[in-house]
C-alpha positions in Angstrom: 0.0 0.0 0.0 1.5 3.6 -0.6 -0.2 7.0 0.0 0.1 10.2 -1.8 -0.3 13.7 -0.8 -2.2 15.8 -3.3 -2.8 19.7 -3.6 -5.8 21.5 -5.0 -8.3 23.7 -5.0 -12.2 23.3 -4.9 -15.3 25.5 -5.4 -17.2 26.3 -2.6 -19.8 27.3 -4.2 -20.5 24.7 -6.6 -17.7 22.2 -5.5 -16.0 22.4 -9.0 -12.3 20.9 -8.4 -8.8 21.9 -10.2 -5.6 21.5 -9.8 -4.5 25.2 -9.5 -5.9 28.0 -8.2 -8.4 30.0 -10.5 -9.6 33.5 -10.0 -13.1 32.8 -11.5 -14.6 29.5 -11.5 -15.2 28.4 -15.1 -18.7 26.1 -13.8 -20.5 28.6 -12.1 -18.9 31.2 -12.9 -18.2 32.7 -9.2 -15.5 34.8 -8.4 -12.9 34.4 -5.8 -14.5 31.2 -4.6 -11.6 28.8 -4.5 -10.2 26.9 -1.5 -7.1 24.6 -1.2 -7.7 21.4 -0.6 -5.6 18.8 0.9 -6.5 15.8 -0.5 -5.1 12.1 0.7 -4.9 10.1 -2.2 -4.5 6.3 -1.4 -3.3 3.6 -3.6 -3.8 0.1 -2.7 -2.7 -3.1 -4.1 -5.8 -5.7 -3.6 -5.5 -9.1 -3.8 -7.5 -11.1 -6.2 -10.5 -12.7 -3.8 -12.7 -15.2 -4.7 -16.3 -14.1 -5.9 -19.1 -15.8 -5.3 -21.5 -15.7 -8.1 -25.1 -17.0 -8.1 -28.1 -17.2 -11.1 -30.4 -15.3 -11.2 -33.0 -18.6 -11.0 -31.9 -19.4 -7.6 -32.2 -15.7 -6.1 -35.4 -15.4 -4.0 -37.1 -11.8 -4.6 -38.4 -10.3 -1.1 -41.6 -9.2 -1.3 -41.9 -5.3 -0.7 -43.9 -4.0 2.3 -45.6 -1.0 1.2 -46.8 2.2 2.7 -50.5 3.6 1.2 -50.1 6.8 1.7 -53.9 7.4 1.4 -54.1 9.6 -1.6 -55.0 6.9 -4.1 -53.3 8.9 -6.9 -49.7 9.3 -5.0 -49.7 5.5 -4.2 -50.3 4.6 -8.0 -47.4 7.3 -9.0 -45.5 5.6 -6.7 -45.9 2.0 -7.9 -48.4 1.1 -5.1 -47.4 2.9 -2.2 -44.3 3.7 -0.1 -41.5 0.9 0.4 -39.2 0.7 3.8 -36.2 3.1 3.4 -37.4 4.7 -0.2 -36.2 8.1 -0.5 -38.2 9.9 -3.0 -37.0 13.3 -4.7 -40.2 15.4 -5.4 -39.9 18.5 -7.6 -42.0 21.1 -8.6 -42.3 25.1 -9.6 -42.7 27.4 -6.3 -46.8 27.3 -5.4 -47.6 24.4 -7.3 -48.7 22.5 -4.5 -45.5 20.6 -3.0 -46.0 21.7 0.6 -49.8 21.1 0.5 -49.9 17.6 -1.0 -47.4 16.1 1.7 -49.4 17.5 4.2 -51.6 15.5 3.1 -49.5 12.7 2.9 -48.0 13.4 6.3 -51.8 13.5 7.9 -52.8 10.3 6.5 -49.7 8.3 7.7 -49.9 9.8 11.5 -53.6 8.6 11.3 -51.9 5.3 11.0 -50.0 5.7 14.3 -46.7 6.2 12.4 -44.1 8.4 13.8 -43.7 11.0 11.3 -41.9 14.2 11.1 -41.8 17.5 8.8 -38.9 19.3 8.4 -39.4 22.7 6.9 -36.2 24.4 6.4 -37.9 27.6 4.1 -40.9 28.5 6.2 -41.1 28.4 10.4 -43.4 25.6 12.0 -45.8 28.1 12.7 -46.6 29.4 9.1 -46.7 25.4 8.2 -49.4 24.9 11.1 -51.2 27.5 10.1 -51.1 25.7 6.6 -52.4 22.7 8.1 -54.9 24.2 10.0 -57.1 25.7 7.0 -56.1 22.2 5.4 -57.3 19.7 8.0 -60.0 19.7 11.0 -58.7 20.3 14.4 -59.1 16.4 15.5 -57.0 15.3 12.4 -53.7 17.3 13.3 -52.8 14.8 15.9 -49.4 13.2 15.1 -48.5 15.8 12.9 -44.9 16.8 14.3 -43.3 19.7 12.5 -39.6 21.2 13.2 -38.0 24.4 11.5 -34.4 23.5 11.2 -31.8 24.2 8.8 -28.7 22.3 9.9 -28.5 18.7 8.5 -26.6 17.8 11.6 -29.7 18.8 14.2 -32.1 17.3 11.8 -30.5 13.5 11.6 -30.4 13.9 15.1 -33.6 15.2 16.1 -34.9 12.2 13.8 -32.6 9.8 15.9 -33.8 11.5 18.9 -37.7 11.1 18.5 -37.4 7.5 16.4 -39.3 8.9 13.3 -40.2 6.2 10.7 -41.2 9.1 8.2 -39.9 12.2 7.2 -40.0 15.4 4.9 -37.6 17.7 4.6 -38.5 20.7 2.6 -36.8 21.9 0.7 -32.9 20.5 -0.1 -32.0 24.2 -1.4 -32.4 25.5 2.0 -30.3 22.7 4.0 -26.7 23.5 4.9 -23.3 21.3 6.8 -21.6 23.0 8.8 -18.4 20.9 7.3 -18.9 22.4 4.0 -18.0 25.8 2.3 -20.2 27.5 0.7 -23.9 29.3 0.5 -27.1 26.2 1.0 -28.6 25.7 -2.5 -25.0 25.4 -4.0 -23.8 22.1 -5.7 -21.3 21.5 -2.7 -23.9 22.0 0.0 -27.1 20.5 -1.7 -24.6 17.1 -2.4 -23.4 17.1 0.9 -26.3 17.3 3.0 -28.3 15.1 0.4 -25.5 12.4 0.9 -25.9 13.0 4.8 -29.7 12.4 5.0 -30.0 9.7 2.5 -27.4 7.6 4.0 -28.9 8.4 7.4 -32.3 6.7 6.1 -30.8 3.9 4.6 -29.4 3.0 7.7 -31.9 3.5 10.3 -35.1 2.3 8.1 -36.7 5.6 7.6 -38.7 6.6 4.4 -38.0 10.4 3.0 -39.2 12.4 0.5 -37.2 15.4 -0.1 -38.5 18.7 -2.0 -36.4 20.0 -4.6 -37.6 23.5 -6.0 -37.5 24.3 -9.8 -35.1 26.5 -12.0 -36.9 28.9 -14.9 -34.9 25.8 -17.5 -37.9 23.9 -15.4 -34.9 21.3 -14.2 -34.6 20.2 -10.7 -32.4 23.6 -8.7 -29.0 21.6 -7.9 -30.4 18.2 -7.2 -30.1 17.4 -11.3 -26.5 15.4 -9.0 -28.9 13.7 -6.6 -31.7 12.2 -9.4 -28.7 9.2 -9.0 -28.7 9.4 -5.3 -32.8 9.0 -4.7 -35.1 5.9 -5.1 -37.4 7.6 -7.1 -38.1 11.5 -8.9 -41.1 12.4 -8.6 -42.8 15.9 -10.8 -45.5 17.9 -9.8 -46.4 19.8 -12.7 -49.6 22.6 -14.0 -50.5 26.0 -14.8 -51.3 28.5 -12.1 -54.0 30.0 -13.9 -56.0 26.4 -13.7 -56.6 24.2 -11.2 -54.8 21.0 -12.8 -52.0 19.7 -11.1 -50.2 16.3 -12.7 -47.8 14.0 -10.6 -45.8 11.8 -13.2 -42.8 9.8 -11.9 -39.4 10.2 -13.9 -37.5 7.9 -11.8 -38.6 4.7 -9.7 -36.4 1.5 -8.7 -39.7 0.3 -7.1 -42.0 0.2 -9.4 -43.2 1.8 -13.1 -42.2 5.3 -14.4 -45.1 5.6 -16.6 -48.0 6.2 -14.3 -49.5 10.1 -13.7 -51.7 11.1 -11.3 -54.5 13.6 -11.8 -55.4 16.5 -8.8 -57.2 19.9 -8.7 -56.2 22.1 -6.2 -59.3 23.2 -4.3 -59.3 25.3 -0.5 -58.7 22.0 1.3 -55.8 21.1 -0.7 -55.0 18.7 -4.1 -58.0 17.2 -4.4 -57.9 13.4 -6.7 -59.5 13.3 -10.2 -62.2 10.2 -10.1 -63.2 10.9 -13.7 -60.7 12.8 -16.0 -62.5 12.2 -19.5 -65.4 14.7 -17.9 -62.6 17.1 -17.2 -60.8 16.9 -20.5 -63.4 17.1 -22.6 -65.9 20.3 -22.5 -68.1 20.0 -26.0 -71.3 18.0 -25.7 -70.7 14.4 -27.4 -73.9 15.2 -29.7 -72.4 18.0 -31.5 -70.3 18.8 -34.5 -67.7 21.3 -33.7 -65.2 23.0 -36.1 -62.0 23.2 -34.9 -61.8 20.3 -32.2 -61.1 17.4 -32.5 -61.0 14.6 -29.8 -57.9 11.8 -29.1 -56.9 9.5 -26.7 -53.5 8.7 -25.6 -52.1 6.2 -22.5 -50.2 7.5 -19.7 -49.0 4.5 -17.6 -52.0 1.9 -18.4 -54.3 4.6 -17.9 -55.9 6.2 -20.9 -57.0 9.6 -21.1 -59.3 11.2 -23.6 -58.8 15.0 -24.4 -59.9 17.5 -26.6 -57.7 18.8 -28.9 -58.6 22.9 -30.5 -57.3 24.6 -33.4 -57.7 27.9 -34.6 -56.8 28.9 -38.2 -57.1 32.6 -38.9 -55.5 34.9 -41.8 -51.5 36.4 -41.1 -51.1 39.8 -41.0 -47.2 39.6 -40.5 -45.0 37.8 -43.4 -44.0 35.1 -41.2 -46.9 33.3 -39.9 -47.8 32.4 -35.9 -47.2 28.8 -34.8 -48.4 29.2 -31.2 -49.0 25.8 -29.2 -50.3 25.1 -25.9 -50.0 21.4 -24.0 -48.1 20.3 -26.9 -44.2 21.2 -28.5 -44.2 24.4 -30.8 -41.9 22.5 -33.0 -43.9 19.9 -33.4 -47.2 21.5 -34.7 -44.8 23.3 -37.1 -43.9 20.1 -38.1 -47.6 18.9 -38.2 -48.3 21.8 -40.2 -45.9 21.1 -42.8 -47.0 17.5 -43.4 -50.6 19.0 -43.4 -49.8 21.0 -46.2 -47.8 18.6 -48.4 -50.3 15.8 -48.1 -53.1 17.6 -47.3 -52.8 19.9 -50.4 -53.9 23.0 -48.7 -52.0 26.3 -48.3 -50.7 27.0 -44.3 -48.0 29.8 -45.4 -50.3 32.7 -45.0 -51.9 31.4 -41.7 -51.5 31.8 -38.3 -52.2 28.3 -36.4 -53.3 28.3 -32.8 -53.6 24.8 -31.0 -54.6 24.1 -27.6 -54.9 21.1 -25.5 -58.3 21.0 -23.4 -57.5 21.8 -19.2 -53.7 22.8 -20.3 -52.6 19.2 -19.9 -49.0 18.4 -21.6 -48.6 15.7 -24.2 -45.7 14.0 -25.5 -46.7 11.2 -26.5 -47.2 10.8 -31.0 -50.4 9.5 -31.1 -52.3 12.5 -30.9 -50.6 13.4 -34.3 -53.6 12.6 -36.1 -55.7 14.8 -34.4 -53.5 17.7 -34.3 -53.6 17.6 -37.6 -57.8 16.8 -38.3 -58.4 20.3 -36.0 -56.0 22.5 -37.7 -57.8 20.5 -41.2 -61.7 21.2 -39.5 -60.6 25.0 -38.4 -59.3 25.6 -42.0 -61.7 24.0 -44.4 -64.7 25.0 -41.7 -65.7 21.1 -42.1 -67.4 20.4 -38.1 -65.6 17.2 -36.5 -68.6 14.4 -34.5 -67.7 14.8 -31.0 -68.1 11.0 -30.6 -65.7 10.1 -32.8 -62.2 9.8 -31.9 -58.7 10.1 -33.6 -55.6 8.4 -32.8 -52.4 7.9 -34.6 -48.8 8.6 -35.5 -48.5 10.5 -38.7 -45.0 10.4 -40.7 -42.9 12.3 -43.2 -44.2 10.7 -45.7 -47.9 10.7 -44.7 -48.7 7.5 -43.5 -50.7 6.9 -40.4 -49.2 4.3 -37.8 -51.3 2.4 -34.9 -50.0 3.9 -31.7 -47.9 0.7 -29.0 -50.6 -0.7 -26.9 -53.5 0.4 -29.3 -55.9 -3.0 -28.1 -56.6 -1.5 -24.8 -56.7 2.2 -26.1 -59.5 1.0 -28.2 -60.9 -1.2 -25.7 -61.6 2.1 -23.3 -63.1 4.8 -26.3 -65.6 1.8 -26.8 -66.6 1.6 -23.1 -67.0 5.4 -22.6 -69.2 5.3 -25.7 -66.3 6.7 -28.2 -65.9 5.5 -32.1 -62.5 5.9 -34.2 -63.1 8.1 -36.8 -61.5 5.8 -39.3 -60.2 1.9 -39.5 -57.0 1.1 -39.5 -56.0 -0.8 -42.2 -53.1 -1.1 -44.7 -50.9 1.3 -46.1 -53.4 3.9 -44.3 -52.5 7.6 -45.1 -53.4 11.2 -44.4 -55.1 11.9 -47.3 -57.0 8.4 -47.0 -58.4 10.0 -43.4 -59.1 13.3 -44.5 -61.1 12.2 -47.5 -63.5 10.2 -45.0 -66.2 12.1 -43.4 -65.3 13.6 -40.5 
């Protein structure tokens, strides 16, 4: 075994490391922020050890004790629930509804004679109680322990202290060590006391979910390092001028990554969405509309019906408008160029507006099809029957593709009293579809 001494110099702001010292740091850009740093580098000569390996077939799986969390829509995010020791990163713009929905989530475990705990590091415990409070009824607030620390020291060991089996600590910006330089929020800080707490609940079987606030990028503040570090990454996502709020998972090692759950926010907090075809869709199922078209999509091995709207009006500027909401602006300007090839109509003078129903986000291609049928319906003035539905992938060249998993996206327009607007068949194209009656 031999050991080496090395010099250098680290960030401590963002914990960016170099050999020599730098006046500005070229990461985050900081001035004067760089520290010597005596690092002990140790070289060691292993000897080869025997490994034991095993199959796979004779490896016993333990079953997973879950946690409901009693907000039906959380525990299907979440795979089912909350598992022993999970440490769950949940993110989220500033008001969306972080702080109230693990309220909730904090209530309905203490109900369960859980010890929990909620560690607010932004606010003071009493502007949290006085957010439980309007939440929750007088009677329901008992269990509910909440601490205003900043330290990650004094919170691992207040958590020791009182035994707590479940905890939130809001928010990881706002945490600092005491053993680190630096301002809390920074990369040094947010990694250090992120590595502190997460080790701490891996050890002592605790179950965490830490709040990570949002950058303007819409990225996680920081935390982007500790997406490697959590069990699972969890986003709450809407817009403030409606009352949708969507929970989809990014990350899980517990369970899938494709499920999204569905809230309003109401005055007694999130509130779950029972039926979310009634609140995507707004235009009577009898009628003919121009302009909107309807399409269903999966999220997870739910699917969900929505409306899509297009507007088609006359440019008065040279270049037209592409301006989309719920869905990528590059993409309906890619919609609206295959429109006008195989569609053989004439988009350059015309500025396109398209709108998903309730301001939900889509990513998935399937809704291609009836991106393109509304912007088609707004344009030729041809009304779209509300109980028909369109679904597909449309290509380059034209072509219309079956969506994965089609069987049961078919299976659930049929039950809620839905038609396709066409049969898929062979060689199916846009012009094929637009030709039919819509």
């Amino acid at each position: 075994m031999s050991k080496l001494s090395q010099v250098g110099y680290i960030c401590n702001n963002c914990g960016f490391e170099t050999s020599r010292w730098l006046g500005q740091c070229p990461q985050c850009l900081e001035w004067n922020s760089f520290e010597e740093n005596l690092n002990s580098i140790t070289e060691t000569l292993v000897k080869s050890s025997k490994l034991e390996v095993l199959e796979a077939s004779k490896l016993k799986s333990k079953a997973l004790n879950r946690l409901k969390t009693g907000i039906s829509e959380f525990d299907r995010v979440l795979g089912g629930g909350l598992v022993d020791s999970q440490v769950v990163l949940l993110s989220g713009e500033p008001g969306i509804g972080k702080s109230t929905i693990l309220l909730q989530v904090l209530q309905s475990i203490a109900n369960q004679r859980i010890s929990c705990l909620y560690v607010s590091a932004e606010e003071s415990a009493e502007q949290v109680a006085l957010r439980a409070n309007r939440l929750f009824e007088k009677k329901d607030l008992t269990g509910i322990n909440i601490v205003s620390a900043s330290e990650i020291d004094s919170i691992t060991n207040e958590i020791a202290k009182r035994k707590i089996k479940f905890a939130i600590l809001d928010s990881i910006q706002t945490v600092f060590s005491a053993d680190v330089r630096g301002l809390p929020g920074g990369m040094a800080q947010v990694k250090a006391t992120a590595s502190k707490i997460i080790s701490y609940a891996k050890a002592n079987n605790l179950t965490l979910i830490i709040v990570g606030q949002v950058t303007k990028e819409g990225t996680v503040a920081g935390p982007k390092l500790l997406e490697h570090l959590v069990d699972t990454v969890i986003e709450l996502e809407g817009d403030e001028k409606r009352g949708l709020r969507v929970m989809r998972c990014l990350k899980n090692r517990y369970g899938s990554v494709n499920e999204v759950g569905l809230f309003m926010m109401e005055q007694k907090g999130l509130v779950e969405v029972a039926d979310p075809t009634k609140l995507f869709t707004t235009t009577d199922d009898n009628e003919e509309v121009e302009g909107v078209c309807k399409t269903a999509m999966l999220e997870g091995n739910r699917v969900l019906t929505f409306e899509i709207q297009a507007l088609v009006v006359d440019s008065v500027y040279s270049l037209p408008k592409r301006v989309a909401e719920g869905i990528a602006r590059s993409r309906l300007e890619l919609l609206s160029a295959i429109l006008s090839r195989h569609g053989r109509i004439n988009l350059s003078n015309k500025d396109i507006y398209v709108n998903v129903s309730q301001g939900f986000r889509i990513k998935e291609p399937s809704s291609d099809l009836a991106v393109l049928l509304a912007i088609y319906s707004a344009y030729k003035h041809i009304p779209v029957n509300q109980k028909k539905v369109a679904v597909g992938e449309v290509s380059l060249s034209g072509s219309v593709q079956k969506p994965p998993r089609f069987s049961m996206i078919d299976k659930e327009i049929q039950r809620l009293g839905y038609k396709l607007l066409y049969d898929f068949g062979r060689n199916l194209t846009l012009p094929q579809v637009l030709s039919q009656k819509q």
